[in-house]
N, C-alpha and C positions, 0 to 999 in steps of 0.2 A: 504494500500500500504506500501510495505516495499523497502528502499532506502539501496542499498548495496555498500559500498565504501571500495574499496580494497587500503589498502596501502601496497606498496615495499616497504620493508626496503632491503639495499646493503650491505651484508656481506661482507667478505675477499673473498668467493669463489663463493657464490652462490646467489639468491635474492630471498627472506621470502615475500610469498605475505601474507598479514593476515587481512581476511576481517573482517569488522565491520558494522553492519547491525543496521541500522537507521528506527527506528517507525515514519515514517513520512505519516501516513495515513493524517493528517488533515491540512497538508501543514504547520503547525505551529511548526516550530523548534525554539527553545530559545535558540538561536547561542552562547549565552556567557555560558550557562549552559551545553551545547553539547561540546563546547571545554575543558570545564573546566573537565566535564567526560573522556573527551579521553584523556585530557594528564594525570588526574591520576590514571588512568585503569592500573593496575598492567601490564599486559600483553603488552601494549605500552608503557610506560613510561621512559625504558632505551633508545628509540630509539628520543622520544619527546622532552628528556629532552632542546634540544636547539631550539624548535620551541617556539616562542612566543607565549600565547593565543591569541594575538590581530590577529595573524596569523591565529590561527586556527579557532577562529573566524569568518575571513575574507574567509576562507575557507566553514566555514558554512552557511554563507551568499550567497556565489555563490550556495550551493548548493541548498538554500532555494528558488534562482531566479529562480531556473531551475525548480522546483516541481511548481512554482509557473507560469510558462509558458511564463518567463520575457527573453527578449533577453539578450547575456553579457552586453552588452552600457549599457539597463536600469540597471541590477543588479548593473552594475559598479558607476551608478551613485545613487542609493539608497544605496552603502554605504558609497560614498562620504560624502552624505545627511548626514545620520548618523555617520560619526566620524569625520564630522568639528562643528565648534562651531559657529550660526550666528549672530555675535556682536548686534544684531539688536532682539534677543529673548530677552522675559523678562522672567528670571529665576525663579521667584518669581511666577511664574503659574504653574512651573511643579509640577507634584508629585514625590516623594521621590524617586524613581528606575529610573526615568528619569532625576535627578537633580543629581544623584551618578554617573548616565552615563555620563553627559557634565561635571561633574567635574574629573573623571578619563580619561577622551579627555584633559579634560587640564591640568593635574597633569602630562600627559603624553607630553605634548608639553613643559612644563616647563623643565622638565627632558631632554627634545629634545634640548633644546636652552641654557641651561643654560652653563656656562663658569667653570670650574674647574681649579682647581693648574691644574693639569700636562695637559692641554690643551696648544697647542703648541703658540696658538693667545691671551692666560692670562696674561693681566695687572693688576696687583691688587690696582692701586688708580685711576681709570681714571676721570678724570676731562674735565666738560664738558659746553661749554660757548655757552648757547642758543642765537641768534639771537636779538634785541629789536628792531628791525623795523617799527614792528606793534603795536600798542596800545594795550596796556592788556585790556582782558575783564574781565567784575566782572562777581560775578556769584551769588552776588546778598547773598546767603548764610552768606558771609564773612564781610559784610558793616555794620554789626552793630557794634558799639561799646560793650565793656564789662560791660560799667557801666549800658548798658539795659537790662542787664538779673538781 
């Protein structure tokens, strides 16, 4: 089976359809490997240059739901699945293409969150007076003294 996706691109005058034809016989598309060819496919590339791969990505992944005979909801939430990160995984089990993948999830949320000079809401010394309400807990690591090592 072959999976044909036509993109418009919008000229000044007219609109360039320009199909791109996907070997998706075995239902098994490698959505970050697929975007990453379309955007630096000579022939797309001037028109791509401001699409994100996470986009295009994202784009390949709906298309992988559909070959796959998954309604939007579930594709939508299979890639929720996969581009959050569940505090509650232990990292240390993955293998190496899936431990690069939850780390560019979060190199990418750090980027998302982080404060910059010319952010309009940047304090550059903020100081910050936690609460002591509650009794500290140890944690047990920290209670030995130094002269036992």
């Amino acid at each position: 089976h072959l999976l044909k996706v036509i993109l418009s691109y919008r000229n000044k005058k007219y609109i360039d359809p320009s199909p791109i034809t996907l070997k998706a016989g075995c239902k098994e598309i490698d959505c970050s490997r697929a975007a990453e060819q379309l955007k630096n496919n000579p022939r797309h590339k001037g028109y791509l240059e401001q699409v994100s791969l996470k986009q295009l990505e994202k784009l390949f992944s709906f298309l992988r739901g559909n070959l796959w005979g998954q309604s939007l909801a579930e594709t939508m939430e299979q890639i929720q699945r996969e581009t959050t990160i569940d505090p509650e995984e232990d990292l240390n089990k993955l293998d190496d293409k899936e431990l690069a993948k939850r780390k560019s999830i979060m190199d990418e949320l750090f980027e998302k969150n982080q404060k910059k000079k010319d952010d309009p809401n940047f304090v550059y010394d903020i100081e910050v007076e936690f609460p002591q309400d509650e009794q500290l807990q140890s944690c047990g690591w920290d209670t030995e003294s130094a002269e036992e090592f």
